[in-house]
C-alpha positions in Angstrom: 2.6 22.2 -2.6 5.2 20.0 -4.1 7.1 19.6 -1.4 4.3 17.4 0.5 3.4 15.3 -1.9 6.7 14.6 -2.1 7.4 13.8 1.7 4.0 11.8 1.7 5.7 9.5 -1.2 9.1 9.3 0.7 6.8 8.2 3.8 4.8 5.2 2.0 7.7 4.4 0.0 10.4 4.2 3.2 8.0 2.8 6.3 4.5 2.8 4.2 2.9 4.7 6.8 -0.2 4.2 9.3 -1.9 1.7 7.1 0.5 -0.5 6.1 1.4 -1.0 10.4 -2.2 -1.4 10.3 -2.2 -4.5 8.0 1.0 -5.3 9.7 -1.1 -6.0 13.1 -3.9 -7.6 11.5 -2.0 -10.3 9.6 -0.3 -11.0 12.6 -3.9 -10.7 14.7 -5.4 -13.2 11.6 -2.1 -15.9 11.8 -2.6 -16.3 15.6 -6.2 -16.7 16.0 -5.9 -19.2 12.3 -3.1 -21.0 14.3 -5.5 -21.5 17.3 -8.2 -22.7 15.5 -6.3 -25.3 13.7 -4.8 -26.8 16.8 -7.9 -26.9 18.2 -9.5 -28.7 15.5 -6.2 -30.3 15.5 -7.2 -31.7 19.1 -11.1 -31.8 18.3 -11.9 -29.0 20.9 -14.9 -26.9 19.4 -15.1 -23.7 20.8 -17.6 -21.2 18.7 -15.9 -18.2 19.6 -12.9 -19.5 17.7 -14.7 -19.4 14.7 -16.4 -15.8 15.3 -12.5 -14.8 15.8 -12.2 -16.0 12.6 -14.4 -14.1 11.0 -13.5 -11.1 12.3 -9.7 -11.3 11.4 -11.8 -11.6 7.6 -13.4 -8.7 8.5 -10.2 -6.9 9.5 -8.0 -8.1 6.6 -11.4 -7.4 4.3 -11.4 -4.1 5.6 -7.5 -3.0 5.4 -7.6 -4.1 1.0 -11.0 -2.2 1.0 -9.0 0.6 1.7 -5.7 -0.4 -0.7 -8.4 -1.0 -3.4 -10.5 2.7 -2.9 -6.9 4.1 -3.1 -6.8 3.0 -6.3 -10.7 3.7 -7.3 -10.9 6.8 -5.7 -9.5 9.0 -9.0 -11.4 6.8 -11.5 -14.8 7.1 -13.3 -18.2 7.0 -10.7 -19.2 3.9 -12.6 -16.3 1.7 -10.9 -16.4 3.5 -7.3 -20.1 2.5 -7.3 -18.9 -1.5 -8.4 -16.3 -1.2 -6.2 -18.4 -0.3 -2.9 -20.8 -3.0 -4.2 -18.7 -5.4 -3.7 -17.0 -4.2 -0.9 -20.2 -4.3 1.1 -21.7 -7.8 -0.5 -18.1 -9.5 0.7 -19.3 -7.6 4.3 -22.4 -9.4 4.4 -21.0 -12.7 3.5 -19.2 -12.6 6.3 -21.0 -10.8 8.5 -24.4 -12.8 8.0 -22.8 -16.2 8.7 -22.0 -15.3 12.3 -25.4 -14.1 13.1 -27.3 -16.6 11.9 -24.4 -18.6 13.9 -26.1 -17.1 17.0 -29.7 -16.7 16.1 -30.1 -19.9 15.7 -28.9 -21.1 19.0 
């Protein structure tokens, strides 16, 4: 009993474990498709997809501090978990909204 907790402690506190090499990817995923964009607006190319890439490296890096934050909601009162998946999901649609109207509209 003690002895995992401990070795799950020793894992996030020497190598973080699976989700911190997940944020790992994703902020390298989010810099390269930023980088793209900006030299192609840089250049004045528009290409759409660029800007659903975009989004979606949002979503990524939205969804890696979801899970950071509910770490640190999971053990408090309901009250907060409910806030907290509130806005969780009302960032989602923010972002997720734009891109389909983005091509609904064409």
């Amino acid at each position: 009993m003690f002895g995992r907790k401990n070795k799950e402690e020793n894992t996030e506190r020497q190598g973080g474990g699976f989700l911190s090499f997940v944020a790992f990817l994703v902020t390298v995923f989010a810099t390269v498709l930023y980088l793209v964009a900006l030299i192609l607006q840089f250049i004045k190319v528009s290409v759409p997809i660029i800007e659903t890439m975009r989004s979606v490296a949002s979503m990524l890096t939205i969804c890696i501090v979801g899970l950071l934050g509910w770490r640190f909601v999971k053990h408090r009162a309901a009250w907060c978990k409910l806030f907290y998946v509130l806005l969780i999901l009302t960032v989602i649609v923010c972002v997720v909204l734009p891109i389909v109207l983005q091509y609904v509209g064409k």
